[in-house]
C-alpha positions in Angstrom: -10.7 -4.5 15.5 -8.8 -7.0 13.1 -6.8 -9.5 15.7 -3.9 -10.5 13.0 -1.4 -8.4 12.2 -2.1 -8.3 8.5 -5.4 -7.1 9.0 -4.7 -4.3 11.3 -1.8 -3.0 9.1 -4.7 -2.8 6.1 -6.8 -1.2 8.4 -3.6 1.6 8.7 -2.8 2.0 5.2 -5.0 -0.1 2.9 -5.3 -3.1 1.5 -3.3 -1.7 -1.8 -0.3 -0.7 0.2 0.5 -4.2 2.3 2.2 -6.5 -0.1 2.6 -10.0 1.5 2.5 -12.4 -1.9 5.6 -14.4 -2.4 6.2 -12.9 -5.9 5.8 -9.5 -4.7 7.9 -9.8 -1.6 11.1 -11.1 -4.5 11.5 -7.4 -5.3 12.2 -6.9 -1.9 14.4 -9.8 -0.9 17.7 -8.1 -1.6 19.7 -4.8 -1.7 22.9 -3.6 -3.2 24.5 -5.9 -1.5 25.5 -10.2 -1.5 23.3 -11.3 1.1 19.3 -12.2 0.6 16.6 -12.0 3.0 12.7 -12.5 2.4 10.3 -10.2 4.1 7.2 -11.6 6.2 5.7 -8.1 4.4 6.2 -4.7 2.7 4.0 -1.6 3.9 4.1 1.5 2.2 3.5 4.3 4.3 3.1 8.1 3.4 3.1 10.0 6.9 4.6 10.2 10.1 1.5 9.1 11.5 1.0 6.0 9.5 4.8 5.1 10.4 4.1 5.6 13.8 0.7 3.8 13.7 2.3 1.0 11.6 5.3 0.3 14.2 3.1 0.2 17.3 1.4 -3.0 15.4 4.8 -4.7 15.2 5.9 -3.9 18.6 2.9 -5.2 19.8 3.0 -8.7 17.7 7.4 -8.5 18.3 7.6 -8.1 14.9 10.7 -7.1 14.3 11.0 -4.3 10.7 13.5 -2.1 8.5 12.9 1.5 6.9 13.6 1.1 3.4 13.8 3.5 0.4 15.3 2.2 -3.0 17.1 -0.6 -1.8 20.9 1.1 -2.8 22.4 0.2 0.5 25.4 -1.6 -0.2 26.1 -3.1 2.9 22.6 -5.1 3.3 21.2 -2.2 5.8 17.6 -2.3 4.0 17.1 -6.2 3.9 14.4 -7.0 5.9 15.4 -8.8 9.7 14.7 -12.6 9.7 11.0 -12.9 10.1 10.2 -8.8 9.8 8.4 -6.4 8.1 9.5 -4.0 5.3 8.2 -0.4 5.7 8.9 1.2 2.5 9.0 5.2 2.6 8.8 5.9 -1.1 5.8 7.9 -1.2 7.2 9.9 1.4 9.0 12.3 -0.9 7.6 15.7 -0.4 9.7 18.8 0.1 7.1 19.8 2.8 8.5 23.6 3.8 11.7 26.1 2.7 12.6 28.9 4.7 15.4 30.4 2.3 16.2 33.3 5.0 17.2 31.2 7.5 18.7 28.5 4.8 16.4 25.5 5.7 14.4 23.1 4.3 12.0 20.8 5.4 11.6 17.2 4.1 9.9 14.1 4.5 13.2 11.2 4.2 11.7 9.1 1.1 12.8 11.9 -1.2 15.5 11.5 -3.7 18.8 12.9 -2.9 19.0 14.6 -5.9 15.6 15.9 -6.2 16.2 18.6 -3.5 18.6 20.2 -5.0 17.0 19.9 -8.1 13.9 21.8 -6.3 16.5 24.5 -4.9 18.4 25.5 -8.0 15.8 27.7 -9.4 16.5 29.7 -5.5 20.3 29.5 -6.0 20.4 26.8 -3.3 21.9 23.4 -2.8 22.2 20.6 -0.5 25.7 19.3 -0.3 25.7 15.8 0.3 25.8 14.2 -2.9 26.2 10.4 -3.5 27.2 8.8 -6.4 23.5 7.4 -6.8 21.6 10.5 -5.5 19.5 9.8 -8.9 18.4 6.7 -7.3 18.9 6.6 -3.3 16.9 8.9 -0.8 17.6 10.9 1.9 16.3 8.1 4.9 19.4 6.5 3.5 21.3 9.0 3.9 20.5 9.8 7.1 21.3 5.8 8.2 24.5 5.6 6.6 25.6 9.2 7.0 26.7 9.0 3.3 28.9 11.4 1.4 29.4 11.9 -1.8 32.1 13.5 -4.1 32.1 16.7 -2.9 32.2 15.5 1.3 36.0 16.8 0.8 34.7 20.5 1.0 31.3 20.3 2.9 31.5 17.4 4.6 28.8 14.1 5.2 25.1 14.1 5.9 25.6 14.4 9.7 26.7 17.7 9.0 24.1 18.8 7.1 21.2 17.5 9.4 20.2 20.1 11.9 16.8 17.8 13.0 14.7 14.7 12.8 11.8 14.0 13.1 12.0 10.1 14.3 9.5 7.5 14.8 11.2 4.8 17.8 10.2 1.2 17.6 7.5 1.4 20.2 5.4 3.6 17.9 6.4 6.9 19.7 7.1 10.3 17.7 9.7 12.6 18.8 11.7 15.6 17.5 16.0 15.2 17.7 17.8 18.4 17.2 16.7 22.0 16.2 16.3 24.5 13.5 18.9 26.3 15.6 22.8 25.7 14.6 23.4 25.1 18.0 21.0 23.3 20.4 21.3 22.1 24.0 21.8 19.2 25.6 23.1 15.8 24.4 23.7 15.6 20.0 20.5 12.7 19.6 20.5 14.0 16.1 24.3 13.1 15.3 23.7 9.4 17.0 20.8 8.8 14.9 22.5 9.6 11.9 24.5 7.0 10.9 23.0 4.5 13.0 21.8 2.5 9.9 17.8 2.2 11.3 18.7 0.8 14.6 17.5 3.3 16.8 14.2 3.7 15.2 12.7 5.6 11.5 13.5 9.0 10.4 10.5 10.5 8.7 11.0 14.2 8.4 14.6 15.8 7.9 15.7 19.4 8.6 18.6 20.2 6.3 21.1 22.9 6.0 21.5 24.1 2.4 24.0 26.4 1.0 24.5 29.5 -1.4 25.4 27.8 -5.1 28.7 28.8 -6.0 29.7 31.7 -8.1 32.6 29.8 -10.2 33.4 26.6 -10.9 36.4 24.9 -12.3 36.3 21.4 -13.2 40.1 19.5 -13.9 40.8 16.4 -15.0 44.6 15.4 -14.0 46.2 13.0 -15.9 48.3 10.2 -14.3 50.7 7.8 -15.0 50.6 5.4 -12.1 48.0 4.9 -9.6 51.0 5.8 -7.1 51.3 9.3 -8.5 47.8 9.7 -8.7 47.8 8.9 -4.7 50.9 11.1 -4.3 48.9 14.0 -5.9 46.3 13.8 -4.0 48.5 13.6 -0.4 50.5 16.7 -2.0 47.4 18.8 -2.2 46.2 18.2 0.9 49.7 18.5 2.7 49.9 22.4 0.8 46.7 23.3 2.4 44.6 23.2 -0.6 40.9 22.6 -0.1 39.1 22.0 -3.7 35.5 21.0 -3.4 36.0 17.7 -5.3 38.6 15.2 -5.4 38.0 11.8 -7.1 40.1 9.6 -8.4 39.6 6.6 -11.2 42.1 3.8 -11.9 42.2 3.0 -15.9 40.3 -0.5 -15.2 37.1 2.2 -14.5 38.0 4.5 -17.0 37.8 2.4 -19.9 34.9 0.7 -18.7 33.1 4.5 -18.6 34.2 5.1 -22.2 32.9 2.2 -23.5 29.4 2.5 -21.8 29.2 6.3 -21.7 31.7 7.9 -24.4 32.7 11.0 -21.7 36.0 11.8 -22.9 38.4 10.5 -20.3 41.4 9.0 -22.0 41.7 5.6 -21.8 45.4 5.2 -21.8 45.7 7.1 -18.1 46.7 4.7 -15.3 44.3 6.9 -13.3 42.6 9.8 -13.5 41.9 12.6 -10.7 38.5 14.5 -10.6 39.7 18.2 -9.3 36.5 20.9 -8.8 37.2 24.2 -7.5 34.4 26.7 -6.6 33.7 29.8 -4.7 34.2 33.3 -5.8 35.5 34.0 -9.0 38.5 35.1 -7.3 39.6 32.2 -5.3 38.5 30.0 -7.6 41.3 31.3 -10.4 43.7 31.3 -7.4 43.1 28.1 -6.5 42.8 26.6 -9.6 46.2 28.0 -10.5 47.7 26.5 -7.3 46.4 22.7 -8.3 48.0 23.3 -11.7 51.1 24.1 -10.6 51.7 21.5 -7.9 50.3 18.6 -10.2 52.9 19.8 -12.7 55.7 19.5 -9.5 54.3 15.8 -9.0 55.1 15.4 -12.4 51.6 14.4 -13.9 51.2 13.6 -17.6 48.6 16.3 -18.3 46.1 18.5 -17.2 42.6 19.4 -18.8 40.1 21.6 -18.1 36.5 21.7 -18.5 35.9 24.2 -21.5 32.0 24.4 -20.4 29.4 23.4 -18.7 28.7 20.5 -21.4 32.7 18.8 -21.1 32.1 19.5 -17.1 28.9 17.8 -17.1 30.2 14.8 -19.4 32.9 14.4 -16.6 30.9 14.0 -14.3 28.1 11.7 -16.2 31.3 9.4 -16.2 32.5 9.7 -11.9 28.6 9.2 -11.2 28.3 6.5 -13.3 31.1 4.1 -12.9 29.5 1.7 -10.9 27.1 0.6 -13.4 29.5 1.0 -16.1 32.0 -1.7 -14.0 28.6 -4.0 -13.6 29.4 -4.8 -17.4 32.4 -6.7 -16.7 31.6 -9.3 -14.4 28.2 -10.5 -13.0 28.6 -9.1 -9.3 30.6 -6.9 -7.9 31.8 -6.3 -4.0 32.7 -2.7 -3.3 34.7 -2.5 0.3 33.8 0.4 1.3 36.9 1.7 3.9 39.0 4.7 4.6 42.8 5.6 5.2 44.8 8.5 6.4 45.0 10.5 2.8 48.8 10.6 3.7 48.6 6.3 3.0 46.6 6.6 0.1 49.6 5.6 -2.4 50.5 2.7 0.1 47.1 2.1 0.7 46.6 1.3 -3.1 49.5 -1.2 -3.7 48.0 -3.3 -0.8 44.8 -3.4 -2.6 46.4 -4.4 -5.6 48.4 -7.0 -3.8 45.1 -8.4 -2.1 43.0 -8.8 -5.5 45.7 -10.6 -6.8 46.2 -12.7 -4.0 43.0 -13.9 -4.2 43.0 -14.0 -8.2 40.1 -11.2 -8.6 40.0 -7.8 -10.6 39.7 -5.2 -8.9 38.5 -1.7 -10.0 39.2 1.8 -8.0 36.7 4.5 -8.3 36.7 6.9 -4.9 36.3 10.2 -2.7 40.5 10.6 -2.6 40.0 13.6 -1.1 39.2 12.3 2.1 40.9 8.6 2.0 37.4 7.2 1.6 38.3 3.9 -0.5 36.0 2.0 -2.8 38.1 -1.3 -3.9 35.2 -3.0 -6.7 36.3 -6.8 -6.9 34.8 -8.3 -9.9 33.3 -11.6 -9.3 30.8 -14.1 -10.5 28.5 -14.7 -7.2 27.1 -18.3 -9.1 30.8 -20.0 -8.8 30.8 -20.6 -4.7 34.7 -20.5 -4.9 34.4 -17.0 -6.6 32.3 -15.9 -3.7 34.4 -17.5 -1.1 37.4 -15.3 -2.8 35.7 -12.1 -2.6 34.7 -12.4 0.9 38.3 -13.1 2.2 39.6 -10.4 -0.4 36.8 -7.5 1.1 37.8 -8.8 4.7 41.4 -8.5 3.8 41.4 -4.6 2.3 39.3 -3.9 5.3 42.3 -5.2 7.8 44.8 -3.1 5.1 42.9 -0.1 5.9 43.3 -0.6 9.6 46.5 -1.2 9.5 46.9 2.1 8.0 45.0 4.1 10.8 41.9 4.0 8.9 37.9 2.2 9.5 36.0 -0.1 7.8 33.0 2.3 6.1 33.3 5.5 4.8 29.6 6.2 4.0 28.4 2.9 2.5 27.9 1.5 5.9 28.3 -1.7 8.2 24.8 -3.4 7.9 25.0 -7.3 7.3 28.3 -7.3 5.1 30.9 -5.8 7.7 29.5 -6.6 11.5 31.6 -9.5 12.0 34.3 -6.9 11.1 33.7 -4.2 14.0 36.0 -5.6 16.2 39.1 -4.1 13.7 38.1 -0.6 15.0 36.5 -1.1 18.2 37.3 -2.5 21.8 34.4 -5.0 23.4 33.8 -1.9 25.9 33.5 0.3 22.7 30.4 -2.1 21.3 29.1 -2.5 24.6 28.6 1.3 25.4 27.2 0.8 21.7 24.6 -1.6 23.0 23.8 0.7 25.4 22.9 3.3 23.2 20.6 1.5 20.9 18.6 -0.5 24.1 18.0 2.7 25.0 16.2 3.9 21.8 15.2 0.5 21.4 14.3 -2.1 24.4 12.8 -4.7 22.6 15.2 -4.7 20.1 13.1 -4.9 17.0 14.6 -1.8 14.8 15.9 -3.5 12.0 18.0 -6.2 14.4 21.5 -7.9 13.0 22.7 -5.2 11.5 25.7 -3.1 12.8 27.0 -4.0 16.0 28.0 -7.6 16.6 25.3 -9.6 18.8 25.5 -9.3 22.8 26.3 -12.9 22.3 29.2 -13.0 20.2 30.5 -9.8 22.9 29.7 -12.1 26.2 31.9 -14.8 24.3 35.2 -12.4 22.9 34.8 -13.0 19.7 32.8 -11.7 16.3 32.9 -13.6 12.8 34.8 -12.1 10.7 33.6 -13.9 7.6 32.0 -10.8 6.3 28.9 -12.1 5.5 28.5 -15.5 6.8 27.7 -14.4 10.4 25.5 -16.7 12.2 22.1 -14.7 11.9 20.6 -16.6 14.5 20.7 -14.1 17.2 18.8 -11.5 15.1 15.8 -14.0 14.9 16.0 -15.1 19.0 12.8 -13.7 20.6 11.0 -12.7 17.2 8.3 -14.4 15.4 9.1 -16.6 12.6 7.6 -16.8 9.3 4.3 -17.3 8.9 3.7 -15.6 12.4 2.3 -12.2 10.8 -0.5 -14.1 9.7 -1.6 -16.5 12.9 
């Protein structure tokens, strides 16, 4: 038997799938988000049993290690712990079994978002959740951040989706959370994995709910003159009951940068723009539509369009979905902080935001879910000018405290990993993170599933306080007890 840790991870998955060279490993240094963090290694895995085989070498060397798909977390969930291990599920992207009468299907998590609704649309089927980058991020990172997506409003996030897991914990052993079944006994395991950005262990096989595509669709595009009445249609929609599948909203800043990288028709005059999608029957979708018409014309809106066909719908849409990298022309780097209000605050919610960026003499671009209050603030920045950085750190940690204030958290569905821990303590009590604790010693005793990230350290707890400098929290309590680099191949 190989007696280094290197070796015996070969052994598991072949020499071709350990990558431990210093040029290789760069790929994997970073995420979506600010901070960086080298891996000891990467491991590419392509089964349950190789995950499971995989993690009992690290927990038996204390190596601690992170799931990882694409790398689109945004909140540094997927960089590797200080002196850990990558475990990259790329290759685990089969659709492995559909049961279309009972509306399941059965994956492996290293699939593209979007390529299982792609693989359902010839069935009339569709999974909901649908983020922004399903193109590009897979469903383990789903599952870890409990993302959302534009059309959350109507069908809600990835928890609700979910029905079972398949889960590998970081002792090596396999075990099933949840049930085919809507409803299964006993304590919800399923619903605290989800979300609990790989700290309770790896999700390799997913049983998801999918749903009937609709029979109608209207696609709007409401015209607005201030970001204000944009946030003041949104709160009168919701306030007269009215439940449209899709609700975005785009401030002109994002607008203009989508027309000149993408051409998709929004006009670039608009102070903001709302994304309005009814669908259902053919019925209630012509009620419904007719109901959003008329109340954005009481709000006073400037105009209101509607998607001729499925090519002006789909240009729309080209545009919501790709903002992000369209905003990545303006400046270097970007920050999105990622939180959520009460839709009712969404209007005051806004002007605080506006006030913040200017405060700390940053642009700032709005491109988010409105339909649930689920924020996403984009400060421009140049990350190579420390002052710049310093800025947007005190900016994020700022809209974050706005929200808050408001009665709202610090995530919506881009998560807490590195970037927000030291800002927990805005939404929960020190008994709150403690039960927390709790709840991940008990998936996890030795601590190792991908360490640092989510809940502020026992340490920082016993002393009654947590950094709040977003991003320069003192990592050493993620590396206490672990081996160090180099280690992986004593």
């Amino acid at each position: 038997m190989p007696r280094t840790p290197l070796r015996e991870l070969k052994v598991i998955v072949g020499n071709e799938n350990v990558l431990d060279h210093p040029v290789d490993l760069a790929t994997y240094e970073y995420d979506a988000c600010l901070a960086r963090q080298d891996p000891l290694a990467v491991v590419f895995v392509r089964s349950t049993e190789e995950v499971a085989a995989v993690v009992r070498v690290l927990a038996r060397w204390g190596l601690p290690f992170v799931a990882r798909g694409c790398g689109t977390n945004l909140s540094g969930g997927s960089l590797a712990p200080p002196g850990g291990v990558v475990i990259e599920m790329v290759h685990m992207n089969k659709v492995l079994s559909l049961d279309l009468a009972n509306r399941r299907l059965v994956a492996q998590t290293g699939i593209f978002n979007l390529d299982i609704s792609t693989a359902l649309a010839s069935y009339g089927y569709f999974y909901a959740p649908d983020p922004a980058s399903q193109r590009a991020c897979t469903l383990g990172g789903n599952i870890g951040e409990n993302a959302g997506g534009p059309h959350c409003f109507r069908y809600g996030v990835t928890s609700n989706h979910v029905l079972a897991l398949e889960v590998v914990l970081a002792d090596g052993e396999v075990m099933w959370l949840g049930s085919k079944e809507a409803d299964s006994p006993g304590l919800d395991l399923t619903g605290v994995f989800v979300g609990s950005e790989g700290t309770l262990g790896i999700a390799t096989t997913a049983v998801l709910r999918l749903l009937h595509l609709p029979e109608a669709v209207k696609t709007l595009l409401v015209v607005c003159d201030s970001l204000e009445q944009g946030g003041n249609t949104v709160s009168a929609l919701v306030a007269a009951g009215l439940a449209p599948s899709t609700l975005e909203m785009i401030d002109n800043l994002t607008i203009n940068a989508i027309e000149d990288s993408l051409a998709c028709g929004f006009p670039r005059d608009a102070a903001a723009v709302l994304l309005v999608e009814v669908e259902g029957l053919r019925e209630e979708v012509l009620a419904v539509g007719e109901q959003v018409t008329t109340l954005c014309r009481q709000v006073g809106v400037r105009e209101i369009r509607v998607a001729r066909d499925e090519s002006e719908r789909a240009a729309l849409w080209r545009g919501r979905k790709g903002a992000f990298a369209a905003l990545s022309r303006l400046a270097p780097n970007y920050l999105v902080a990622d939180g959520t209000v009460p839709r009712t605050q969404l209007p005051v919610a806004l002007r605080k935001i506006k006030q913040v960026a200017e405060s700390h003499g940053l642009p700032v671009a709005n491109v988010f879910h409105a339909g649930d209050g689920n924020l996403h603030p984009i400060l421009l920045f140049d990350s190579r000018d420390p002052a710049q950085h310093e800025r947007v750190v005190a900016a994020c940690r700022d809209i974050l405290a706005v929200c808050t204030e408001l009665g709202g958290t610090i995530s919506g569905e881009h998560g807490i990993g590195l970037e927000k821990v030291g800002a927990m303590p805005l939404v929960f009590t020190e008994s709150e993170l403690r039960a927390q604790h709790l709840v991940k010693e008990a998936f996890d005793p030795g601590g190792l599933a991908n360490p640092g990230k989510l809940l502020p350290s026992t340490s920082e707890l016993a002393a009654g306080q947590s950094d709040q400098s977003l991003g320069r929290r003192d990592r050493a309590e993620a590396t206490t007890g672990f081996a160090q680099k180099g280690a992986l191949h004593a």
